[in-house]
SEFIZA-3560 file (N, C-alpha, C; in Angstrom, 3 decimals):
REM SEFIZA-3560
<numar><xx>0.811</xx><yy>-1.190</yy><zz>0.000</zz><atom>N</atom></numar>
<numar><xx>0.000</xx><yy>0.000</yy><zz>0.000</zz><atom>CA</atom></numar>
<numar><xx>0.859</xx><yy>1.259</yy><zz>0.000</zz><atom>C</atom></numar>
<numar><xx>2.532</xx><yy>1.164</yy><zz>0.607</zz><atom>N</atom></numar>
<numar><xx>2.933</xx><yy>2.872</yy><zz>0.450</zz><atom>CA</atom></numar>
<numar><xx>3.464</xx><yy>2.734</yy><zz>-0.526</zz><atom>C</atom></numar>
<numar><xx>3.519</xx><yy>1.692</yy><zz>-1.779</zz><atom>N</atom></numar>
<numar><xx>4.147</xx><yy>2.125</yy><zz>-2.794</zz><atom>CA</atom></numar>
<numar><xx>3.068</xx><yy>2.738</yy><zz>-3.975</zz><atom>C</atom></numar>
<numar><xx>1.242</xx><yy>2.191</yy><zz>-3.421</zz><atom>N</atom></numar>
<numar><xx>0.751</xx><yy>2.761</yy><zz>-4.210</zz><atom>CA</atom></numar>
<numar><xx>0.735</xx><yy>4.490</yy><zz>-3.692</zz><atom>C</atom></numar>
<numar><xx>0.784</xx><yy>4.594</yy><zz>-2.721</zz><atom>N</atom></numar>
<numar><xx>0.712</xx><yy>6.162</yy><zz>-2.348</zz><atom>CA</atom></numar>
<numar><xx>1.909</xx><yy>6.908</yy><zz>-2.691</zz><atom>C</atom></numar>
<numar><xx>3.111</xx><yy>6.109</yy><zz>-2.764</zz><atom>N</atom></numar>
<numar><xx>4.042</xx><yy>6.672</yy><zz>-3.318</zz><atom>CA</atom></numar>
<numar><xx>3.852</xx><yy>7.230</yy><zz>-4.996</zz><atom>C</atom></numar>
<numar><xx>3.275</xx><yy>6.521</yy><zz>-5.639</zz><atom>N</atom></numar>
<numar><xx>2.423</xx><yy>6.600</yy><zz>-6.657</zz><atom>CA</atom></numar>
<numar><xx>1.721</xx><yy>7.996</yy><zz>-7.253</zz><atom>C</atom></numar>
<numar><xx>0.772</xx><yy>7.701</yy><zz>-6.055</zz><atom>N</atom></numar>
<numar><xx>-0.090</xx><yy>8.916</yy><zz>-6.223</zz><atom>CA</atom></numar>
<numar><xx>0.548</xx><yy>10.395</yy><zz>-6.016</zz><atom>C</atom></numar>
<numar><xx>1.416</xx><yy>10.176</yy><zz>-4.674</zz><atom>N</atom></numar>
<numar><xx>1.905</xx><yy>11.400</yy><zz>-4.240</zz><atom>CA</atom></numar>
<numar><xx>2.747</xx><yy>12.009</yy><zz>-5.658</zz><atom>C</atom></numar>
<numar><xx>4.121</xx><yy>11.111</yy><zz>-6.106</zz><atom>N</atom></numar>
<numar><xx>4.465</xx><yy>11.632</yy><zz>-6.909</zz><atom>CA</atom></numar>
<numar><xx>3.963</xx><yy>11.682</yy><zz>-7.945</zz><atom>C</atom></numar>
<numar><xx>2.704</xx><yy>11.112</yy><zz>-8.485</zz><atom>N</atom></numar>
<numar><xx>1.710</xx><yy>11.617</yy><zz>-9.787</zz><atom>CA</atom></numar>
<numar><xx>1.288</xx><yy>13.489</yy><zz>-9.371</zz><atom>C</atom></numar>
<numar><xx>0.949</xx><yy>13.598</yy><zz>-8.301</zz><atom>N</atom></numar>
<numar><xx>0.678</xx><yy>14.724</yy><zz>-7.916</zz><atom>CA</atom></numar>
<numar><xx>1.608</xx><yy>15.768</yy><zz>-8.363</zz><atom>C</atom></numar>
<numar><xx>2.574</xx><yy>15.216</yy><zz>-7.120</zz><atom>N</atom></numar>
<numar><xx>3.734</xx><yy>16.575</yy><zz>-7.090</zz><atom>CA</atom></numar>
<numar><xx>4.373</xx><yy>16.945</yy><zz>-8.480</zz><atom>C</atom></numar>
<numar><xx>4.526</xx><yy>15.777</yy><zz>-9.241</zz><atom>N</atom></numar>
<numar><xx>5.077</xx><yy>15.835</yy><zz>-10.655</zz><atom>CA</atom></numar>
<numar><xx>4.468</xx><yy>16.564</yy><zz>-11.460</zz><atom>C</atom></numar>
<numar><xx>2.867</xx><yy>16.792</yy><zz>-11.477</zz><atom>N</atom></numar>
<numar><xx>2.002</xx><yy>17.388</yy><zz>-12.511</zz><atom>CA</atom></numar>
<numar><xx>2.295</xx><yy>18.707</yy><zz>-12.196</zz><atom>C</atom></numar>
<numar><xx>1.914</xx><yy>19.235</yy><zz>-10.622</zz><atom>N</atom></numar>
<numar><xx>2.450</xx><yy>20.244</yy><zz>-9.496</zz><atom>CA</atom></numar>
<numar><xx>3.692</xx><yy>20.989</yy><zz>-10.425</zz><atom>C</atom></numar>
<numar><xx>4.900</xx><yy>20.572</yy><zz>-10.384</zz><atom>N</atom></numar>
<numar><xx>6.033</xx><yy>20.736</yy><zz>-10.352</zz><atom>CA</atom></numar>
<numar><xx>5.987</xx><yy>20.806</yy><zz>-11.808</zz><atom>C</atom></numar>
<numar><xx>5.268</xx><yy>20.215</yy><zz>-12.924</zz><atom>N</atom></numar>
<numar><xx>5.479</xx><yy>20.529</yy><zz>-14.240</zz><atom>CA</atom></numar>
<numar><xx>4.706</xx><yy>22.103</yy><zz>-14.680</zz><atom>C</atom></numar>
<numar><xx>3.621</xx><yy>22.331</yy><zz>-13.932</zz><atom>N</atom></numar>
<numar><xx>2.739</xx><yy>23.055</yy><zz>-13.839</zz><atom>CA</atom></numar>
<numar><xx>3.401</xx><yy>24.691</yy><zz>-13.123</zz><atom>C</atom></numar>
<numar><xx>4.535</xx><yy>24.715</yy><zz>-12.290</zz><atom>N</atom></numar>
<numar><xx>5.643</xx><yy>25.757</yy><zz>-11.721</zz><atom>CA</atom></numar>
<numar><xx>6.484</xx><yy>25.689</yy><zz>-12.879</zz><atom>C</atom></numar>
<numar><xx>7.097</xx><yy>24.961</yy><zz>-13.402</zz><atom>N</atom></numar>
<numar><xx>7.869</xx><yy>25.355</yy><zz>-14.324</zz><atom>CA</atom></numar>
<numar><xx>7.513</xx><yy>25.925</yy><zz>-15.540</zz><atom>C</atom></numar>
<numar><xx>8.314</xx><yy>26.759</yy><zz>-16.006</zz><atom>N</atom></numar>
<numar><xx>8.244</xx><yy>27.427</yy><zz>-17.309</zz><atom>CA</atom></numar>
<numar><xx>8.790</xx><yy>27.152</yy><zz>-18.668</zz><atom>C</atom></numar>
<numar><xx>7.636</xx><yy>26.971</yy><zz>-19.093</zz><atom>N</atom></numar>
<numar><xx>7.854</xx><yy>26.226</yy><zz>-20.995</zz><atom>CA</atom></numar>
<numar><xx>7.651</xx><yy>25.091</yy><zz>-20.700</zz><atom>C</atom></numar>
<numar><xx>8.054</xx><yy>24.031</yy><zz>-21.901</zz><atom>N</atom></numar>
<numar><xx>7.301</xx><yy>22.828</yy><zz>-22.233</zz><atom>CA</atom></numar>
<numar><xx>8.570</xx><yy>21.679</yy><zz>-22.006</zz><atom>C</atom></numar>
<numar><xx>7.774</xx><yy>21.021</yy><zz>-20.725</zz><atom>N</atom></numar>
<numar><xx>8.978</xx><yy>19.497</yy><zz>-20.271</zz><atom>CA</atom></numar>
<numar><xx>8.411</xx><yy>18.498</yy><zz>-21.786</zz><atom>C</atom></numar>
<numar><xx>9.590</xx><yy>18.174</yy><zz>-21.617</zz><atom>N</atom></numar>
<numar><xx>9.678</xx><yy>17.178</yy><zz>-22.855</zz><atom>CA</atom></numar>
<numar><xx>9.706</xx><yy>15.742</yy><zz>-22.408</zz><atom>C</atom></numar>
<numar><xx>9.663</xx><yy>15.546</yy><zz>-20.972</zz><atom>N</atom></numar>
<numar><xx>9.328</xx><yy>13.903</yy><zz>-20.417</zz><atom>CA</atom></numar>
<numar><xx>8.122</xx><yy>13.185</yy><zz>-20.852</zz><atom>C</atom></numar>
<numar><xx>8.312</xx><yy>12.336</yy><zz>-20.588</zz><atom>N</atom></numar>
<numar><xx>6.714</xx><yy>11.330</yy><zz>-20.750</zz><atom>CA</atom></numar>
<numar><xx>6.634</xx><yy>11.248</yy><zz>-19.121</zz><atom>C</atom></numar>
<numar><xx>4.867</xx><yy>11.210</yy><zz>-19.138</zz><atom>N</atom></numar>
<numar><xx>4.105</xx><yy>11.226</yy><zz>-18.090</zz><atom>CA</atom></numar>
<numar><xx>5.024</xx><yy>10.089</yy><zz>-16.799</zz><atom>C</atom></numar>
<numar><xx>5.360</xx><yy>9.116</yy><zz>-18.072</zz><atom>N</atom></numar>
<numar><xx>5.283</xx><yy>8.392</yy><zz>-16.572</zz><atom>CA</atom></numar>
<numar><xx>6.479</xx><yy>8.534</yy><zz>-15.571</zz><atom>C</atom></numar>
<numar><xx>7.632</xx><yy>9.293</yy><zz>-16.585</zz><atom>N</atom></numar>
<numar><xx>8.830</xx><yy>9.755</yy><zz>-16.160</zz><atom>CA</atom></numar>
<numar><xx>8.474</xx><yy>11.044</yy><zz>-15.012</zz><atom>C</atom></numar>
<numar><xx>7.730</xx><yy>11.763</yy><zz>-15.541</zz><atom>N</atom></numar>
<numar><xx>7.484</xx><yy>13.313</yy><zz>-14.411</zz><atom>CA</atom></numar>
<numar><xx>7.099</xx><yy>12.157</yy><zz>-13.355</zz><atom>C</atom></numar>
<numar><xx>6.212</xx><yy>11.094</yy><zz>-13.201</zz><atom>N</atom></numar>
<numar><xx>6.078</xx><yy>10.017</yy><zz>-11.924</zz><atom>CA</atom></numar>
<numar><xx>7.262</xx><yy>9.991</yy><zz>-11.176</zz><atom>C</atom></numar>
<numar><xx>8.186</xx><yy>9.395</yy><zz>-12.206</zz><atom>N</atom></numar>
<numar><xx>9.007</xx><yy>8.833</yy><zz>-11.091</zz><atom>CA</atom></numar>
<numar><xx>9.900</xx><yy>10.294</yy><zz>-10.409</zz><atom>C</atom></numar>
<numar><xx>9.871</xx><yy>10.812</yy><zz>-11.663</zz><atom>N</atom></numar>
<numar><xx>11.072</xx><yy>12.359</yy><zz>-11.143</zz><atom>CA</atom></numar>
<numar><xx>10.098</xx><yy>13.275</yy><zz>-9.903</zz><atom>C</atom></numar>
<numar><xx>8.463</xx><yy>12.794</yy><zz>-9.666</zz><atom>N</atom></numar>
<numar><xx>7.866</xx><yy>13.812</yy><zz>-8.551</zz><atom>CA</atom></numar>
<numar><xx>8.254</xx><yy>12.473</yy><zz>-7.231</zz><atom>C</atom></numar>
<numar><xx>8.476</xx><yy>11.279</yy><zz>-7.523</zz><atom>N</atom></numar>
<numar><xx>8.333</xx><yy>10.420</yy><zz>-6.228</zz><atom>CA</atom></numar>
<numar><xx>9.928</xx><yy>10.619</yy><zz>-5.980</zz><atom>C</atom></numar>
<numar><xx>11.176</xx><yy>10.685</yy><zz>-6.750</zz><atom>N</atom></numar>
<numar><xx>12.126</xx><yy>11.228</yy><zz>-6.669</zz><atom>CA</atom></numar>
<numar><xx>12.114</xx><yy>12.140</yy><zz>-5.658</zz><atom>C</atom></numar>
<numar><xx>11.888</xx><yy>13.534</yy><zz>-5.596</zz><atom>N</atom></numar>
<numar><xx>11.102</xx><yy>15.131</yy><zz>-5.261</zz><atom>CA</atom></numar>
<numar><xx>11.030</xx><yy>14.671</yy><zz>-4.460</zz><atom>C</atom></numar>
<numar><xx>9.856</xx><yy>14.052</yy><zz>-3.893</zz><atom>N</atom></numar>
<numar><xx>9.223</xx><yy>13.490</yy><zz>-2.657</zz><atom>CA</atom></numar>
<numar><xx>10.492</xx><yy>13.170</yy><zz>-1.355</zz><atom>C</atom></numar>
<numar><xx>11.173</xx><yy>12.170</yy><zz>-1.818</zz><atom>N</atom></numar>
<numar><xx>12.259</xx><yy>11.298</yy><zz>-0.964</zz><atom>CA</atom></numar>
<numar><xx>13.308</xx><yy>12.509</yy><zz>-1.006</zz><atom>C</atom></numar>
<numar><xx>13.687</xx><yy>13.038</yy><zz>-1.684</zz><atom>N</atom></numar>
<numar><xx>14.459</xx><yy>14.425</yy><zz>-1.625</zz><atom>CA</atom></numar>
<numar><xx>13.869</xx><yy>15.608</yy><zz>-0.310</zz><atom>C</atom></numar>
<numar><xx>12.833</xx><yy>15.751</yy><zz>-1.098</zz><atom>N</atom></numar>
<numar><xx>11.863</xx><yy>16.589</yy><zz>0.303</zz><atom>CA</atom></numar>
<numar><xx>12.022</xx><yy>15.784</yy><zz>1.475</zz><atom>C</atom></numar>
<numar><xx>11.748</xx><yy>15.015</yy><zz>1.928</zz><atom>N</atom></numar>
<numar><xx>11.394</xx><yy>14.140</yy><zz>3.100</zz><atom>CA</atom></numar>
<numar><xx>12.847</xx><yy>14.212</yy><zz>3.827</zz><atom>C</atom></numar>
<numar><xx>13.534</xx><yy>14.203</yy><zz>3.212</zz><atom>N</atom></numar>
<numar><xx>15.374</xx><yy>13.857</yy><zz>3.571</zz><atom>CA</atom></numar>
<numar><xx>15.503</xx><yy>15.210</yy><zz>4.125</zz><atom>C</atom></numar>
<numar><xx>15.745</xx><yy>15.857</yy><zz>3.617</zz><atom>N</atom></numar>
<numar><xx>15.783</xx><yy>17.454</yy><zz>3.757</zz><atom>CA</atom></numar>
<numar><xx>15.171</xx><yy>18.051</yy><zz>5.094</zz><atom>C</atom></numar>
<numar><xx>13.421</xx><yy>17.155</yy><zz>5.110</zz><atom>N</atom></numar>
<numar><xx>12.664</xx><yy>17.560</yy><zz>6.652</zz><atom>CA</atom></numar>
<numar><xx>13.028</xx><yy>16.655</yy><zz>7.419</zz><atom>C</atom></numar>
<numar><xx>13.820</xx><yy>15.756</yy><zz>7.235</zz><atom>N</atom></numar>
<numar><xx>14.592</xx><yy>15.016</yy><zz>8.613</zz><atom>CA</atom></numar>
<numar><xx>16.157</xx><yy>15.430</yy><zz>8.873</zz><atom>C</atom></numar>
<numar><xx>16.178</xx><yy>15.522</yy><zz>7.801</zz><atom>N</atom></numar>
<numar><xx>17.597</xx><yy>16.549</yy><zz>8.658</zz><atom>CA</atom></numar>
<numar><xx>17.895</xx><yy>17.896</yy><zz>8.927</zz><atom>C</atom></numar>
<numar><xx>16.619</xx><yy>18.775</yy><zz>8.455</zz><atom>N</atom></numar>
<numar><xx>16.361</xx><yy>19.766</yy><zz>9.480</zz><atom>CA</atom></numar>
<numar><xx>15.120</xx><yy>19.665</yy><zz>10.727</zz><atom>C</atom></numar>
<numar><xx>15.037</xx><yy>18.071</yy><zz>11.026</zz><atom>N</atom></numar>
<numar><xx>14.153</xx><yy>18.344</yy><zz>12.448</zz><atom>CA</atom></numar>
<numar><xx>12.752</xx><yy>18.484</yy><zz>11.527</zz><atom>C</atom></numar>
<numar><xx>12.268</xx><yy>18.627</yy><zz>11.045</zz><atom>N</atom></numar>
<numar><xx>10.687</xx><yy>19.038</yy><zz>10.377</zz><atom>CA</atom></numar>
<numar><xx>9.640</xx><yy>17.907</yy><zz>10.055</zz><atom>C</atom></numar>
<numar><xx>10.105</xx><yy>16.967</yy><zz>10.074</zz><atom>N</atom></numar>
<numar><xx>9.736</xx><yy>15.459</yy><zz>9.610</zz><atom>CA</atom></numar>
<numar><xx>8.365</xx><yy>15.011</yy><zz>9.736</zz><atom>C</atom></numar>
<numar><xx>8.764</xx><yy>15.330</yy><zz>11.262</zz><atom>N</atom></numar>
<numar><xx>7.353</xx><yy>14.877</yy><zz>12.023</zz><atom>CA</atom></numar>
<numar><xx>6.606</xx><yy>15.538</yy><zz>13.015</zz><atom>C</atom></numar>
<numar><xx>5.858</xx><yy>16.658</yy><zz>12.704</zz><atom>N</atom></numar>
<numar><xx>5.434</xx><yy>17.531</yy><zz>13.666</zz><atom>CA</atom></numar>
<numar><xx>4.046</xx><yy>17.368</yy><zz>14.241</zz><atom>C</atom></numar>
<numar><xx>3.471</xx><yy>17.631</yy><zz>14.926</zz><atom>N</atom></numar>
<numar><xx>1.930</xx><yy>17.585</yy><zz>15.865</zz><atom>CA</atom></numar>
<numar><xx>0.816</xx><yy>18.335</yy><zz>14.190</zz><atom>C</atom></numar>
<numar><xx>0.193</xx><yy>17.762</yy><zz>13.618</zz><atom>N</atom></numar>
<numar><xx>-1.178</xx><yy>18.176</yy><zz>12.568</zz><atom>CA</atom></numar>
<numar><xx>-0.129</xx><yy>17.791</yy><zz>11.571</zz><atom>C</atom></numar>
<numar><xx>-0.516</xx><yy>18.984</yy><zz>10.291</zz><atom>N</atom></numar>
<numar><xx>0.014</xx><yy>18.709</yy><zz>9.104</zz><atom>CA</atom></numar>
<numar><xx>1.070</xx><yy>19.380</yy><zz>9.174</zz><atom>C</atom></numar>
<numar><xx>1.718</xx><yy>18.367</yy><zz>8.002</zz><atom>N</atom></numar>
<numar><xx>3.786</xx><yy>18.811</yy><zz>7.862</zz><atom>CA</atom></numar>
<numar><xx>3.607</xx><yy>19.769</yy><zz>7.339</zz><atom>C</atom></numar>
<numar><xx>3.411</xx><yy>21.086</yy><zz>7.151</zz><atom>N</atom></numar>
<numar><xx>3.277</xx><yy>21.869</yy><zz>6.076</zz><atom>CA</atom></numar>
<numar><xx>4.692</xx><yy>22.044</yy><zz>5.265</zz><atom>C</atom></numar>
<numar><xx>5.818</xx><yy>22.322</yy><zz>6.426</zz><atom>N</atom></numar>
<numar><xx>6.833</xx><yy>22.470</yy><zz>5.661</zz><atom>CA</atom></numar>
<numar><xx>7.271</xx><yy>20.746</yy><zz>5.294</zz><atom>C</atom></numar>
<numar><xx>6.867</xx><yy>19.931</yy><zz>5.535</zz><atom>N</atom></numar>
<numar><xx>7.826</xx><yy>18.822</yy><zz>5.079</zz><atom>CA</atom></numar>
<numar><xx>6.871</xx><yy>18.881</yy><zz>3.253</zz><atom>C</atom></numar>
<numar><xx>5.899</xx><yy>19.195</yy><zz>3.505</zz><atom>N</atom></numar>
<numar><xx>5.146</xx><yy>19.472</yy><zz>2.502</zz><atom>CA</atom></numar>
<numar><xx>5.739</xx><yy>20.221</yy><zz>0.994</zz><atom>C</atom></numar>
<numar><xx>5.957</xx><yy>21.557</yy><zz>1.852</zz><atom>N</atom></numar>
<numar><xx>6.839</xx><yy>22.554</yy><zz>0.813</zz><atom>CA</atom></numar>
<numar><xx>8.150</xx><yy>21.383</yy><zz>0.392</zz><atom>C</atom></numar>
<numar><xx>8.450</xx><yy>21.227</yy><zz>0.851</zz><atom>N</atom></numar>
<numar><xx>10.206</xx><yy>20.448</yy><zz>0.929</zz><atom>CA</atom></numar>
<numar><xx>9.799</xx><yy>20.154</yy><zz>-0.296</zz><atom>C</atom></numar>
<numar><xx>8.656</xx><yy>18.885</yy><zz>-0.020</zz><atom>N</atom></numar>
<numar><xx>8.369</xx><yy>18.097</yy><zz>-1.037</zz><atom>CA</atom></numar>
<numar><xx>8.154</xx><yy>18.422</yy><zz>-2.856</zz><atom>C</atom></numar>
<numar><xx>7.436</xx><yy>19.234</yy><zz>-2.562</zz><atom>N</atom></numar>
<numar><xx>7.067</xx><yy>20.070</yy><zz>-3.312</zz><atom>CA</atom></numar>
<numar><xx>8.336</xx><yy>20.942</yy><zz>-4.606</zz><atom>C</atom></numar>
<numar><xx>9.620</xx><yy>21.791</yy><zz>-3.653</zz><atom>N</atom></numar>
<numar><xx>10.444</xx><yy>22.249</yy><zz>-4.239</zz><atom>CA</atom></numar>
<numar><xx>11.578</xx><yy>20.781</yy><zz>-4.514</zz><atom>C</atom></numar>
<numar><xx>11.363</xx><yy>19.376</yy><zz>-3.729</zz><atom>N</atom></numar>
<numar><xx>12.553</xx><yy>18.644</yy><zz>-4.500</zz><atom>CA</atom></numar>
<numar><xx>11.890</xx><yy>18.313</yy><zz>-5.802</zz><atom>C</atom></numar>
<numar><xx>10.998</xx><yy>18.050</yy><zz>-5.989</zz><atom>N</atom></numar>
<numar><xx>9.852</xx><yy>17.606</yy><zz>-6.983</zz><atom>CA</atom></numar>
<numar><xx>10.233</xx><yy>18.878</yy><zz>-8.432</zz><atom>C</atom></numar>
<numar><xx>10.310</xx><yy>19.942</yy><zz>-8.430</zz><atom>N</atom></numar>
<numar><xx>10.317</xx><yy>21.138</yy><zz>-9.298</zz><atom>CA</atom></numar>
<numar><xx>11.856</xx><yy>20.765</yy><zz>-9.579</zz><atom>C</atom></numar>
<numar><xx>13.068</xx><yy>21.131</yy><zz>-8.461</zz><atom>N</atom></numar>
<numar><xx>14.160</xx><yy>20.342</yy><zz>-8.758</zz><atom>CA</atom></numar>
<numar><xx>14.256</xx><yy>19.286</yy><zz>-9.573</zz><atom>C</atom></numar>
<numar><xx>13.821</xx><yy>18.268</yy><zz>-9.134</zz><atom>N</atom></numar>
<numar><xx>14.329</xx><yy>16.896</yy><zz>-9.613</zz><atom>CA</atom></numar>
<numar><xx>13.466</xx><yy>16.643</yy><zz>-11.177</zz><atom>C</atom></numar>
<numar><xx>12.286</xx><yy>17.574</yy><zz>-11.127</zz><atom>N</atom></numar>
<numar><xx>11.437</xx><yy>17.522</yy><zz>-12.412</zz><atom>CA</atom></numar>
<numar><xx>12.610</xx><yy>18.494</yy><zz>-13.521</zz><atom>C</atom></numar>
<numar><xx>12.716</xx><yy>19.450</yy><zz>-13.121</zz><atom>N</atom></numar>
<numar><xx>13.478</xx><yy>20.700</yy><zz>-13.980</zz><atom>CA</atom></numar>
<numar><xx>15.092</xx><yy>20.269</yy><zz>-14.750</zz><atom>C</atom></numar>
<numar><xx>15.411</xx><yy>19.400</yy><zz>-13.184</zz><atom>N</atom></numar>
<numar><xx>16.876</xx><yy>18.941</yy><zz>-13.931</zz><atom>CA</atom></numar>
<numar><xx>16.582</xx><yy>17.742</yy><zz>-15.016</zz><atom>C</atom></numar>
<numar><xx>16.047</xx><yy>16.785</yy><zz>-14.721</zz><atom>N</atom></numar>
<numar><xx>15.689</xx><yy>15.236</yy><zz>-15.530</zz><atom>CA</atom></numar>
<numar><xx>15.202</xx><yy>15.366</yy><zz>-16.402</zz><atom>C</atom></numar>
<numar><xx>13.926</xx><yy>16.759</yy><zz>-16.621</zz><atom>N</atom></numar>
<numar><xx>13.872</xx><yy>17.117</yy><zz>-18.130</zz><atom>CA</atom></numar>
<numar><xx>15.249</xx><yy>17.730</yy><zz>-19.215</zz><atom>C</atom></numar>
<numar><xx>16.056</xx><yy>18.458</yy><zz>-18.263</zz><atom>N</atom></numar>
<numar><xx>17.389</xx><yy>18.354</yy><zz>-18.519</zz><atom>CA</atom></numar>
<numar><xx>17.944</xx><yy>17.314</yy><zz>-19.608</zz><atom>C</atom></numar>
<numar><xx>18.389</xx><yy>16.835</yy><zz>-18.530</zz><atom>N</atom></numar>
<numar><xx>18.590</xx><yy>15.349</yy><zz>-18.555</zz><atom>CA</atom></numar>
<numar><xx>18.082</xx><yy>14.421</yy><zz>-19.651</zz><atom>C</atom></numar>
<numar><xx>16.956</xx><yy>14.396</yy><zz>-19.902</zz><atom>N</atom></numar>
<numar><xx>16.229</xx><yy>13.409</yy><zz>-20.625</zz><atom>CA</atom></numar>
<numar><xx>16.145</xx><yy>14.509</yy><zz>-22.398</zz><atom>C</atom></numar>
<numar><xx>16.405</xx><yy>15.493</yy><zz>-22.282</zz><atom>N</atom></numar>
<numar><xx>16.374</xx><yy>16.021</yy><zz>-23.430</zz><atom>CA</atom></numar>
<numar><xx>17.806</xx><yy>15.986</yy><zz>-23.881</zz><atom>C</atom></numar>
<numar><xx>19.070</xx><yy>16.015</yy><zz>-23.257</zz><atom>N</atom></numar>
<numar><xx>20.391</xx><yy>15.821</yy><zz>-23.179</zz><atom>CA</atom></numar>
<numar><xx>20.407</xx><yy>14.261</yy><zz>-23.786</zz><atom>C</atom></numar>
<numar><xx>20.287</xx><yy>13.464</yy><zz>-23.514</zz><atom>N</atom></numar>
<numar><xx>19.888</xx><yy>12.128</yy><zz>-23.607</zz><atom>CA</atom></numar>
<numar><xx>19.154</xx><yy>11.913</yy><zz>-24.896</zz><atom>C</atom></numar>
<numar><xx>18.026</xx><yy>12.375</yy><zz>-25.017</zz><atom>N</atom></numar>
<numar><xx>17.190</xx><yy>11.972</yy><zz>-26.539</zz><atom>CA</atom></numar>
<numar><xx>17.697</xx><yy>11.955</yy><zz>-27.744</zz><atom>C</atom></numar>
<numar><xx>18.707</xx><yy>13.555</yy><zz>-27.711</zz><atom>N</atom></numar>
<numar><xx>18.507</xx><yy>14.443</yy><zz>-28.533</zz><atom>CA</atom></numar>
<numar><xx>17.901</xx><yy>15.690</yy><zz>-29.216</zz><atom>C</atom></numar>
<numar><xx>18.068</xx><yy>16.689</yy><zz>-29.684</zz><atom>N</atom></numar>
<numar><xx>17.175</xx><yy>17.780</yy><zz>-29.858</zz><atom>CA</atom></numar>
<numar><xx>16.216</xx><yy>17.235</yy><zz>-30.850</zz><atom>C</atom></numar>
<numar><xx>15.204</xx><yy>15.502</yy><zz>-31.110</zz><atom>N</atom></numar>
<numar><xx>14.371</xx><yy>15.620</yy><zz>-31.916</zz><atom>CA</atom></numar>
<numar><xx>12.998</xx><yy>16.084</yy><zz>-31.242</zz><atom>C</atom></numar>
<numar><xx>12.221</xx><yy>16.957</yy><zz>-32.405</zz><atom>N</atom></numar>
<numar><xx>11.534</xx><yy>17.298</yy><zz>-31.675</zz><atom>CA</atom></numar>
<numar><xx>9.961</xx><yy>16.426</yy><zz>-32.576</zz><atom>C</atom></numar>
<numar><xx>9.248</xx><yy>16.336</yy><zz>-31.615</zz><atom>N</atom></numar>
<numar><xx>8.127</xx><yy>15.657</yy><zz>-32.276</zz><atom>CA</atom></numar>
<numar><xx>7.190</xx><yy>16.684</yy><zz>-32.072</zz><atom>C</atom></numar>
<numar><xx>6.142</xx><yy>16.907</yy><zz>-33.232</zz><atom>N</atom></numar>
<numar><xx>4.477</xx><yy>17.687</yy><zz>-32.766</zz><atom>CA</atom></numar>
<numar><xx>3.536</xx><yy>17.415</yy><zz>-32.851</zz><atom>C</atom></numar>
//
């Protein structure tokens, strides 16, 4: 069950995080997946080693964390994955 939520979360944050960035990611869907569940474990790392992890209601900031590794890890891997392809472009 947390790998389907892992799932979901980074289906989220990934769309999230494609949706902050500016101009057109050139990943396939299922890649922004793995690059927002990426984000996620980035965020999470980040609110445990500044203490934020686990607080009394909602994480808000482990939240944000999440959120900006997700834009990170989305922004570079489209990078990445266009570095990798090649400049073809399909329309």
């Amino acid at each position: 069950m947390q790998w389907l939520w892992a799932i979901i979360v980074g289906f989220v944050l990934g769309l999230i995080a494609r949706a902050i960035l500016p101009g057109k990611q050139h990943q396939p869907l299922w890649l922004t997946v793995v690059f927002g569940m990426l984000g996620s474990v980035l965020g999470n790392a980040v609110a445990t080693w500044i203490g934020v992890n686990d607080t009394g209601g909602i994480d808000w900031i482990r939240h944000l964390l999440q959120l900006v590794g997700a834009v990170v890890v989305v922004g570079v891997g489209d990078v990445v994955y266009v570095a990798l392809r090649g400049n073809r472009r399909t329309t």
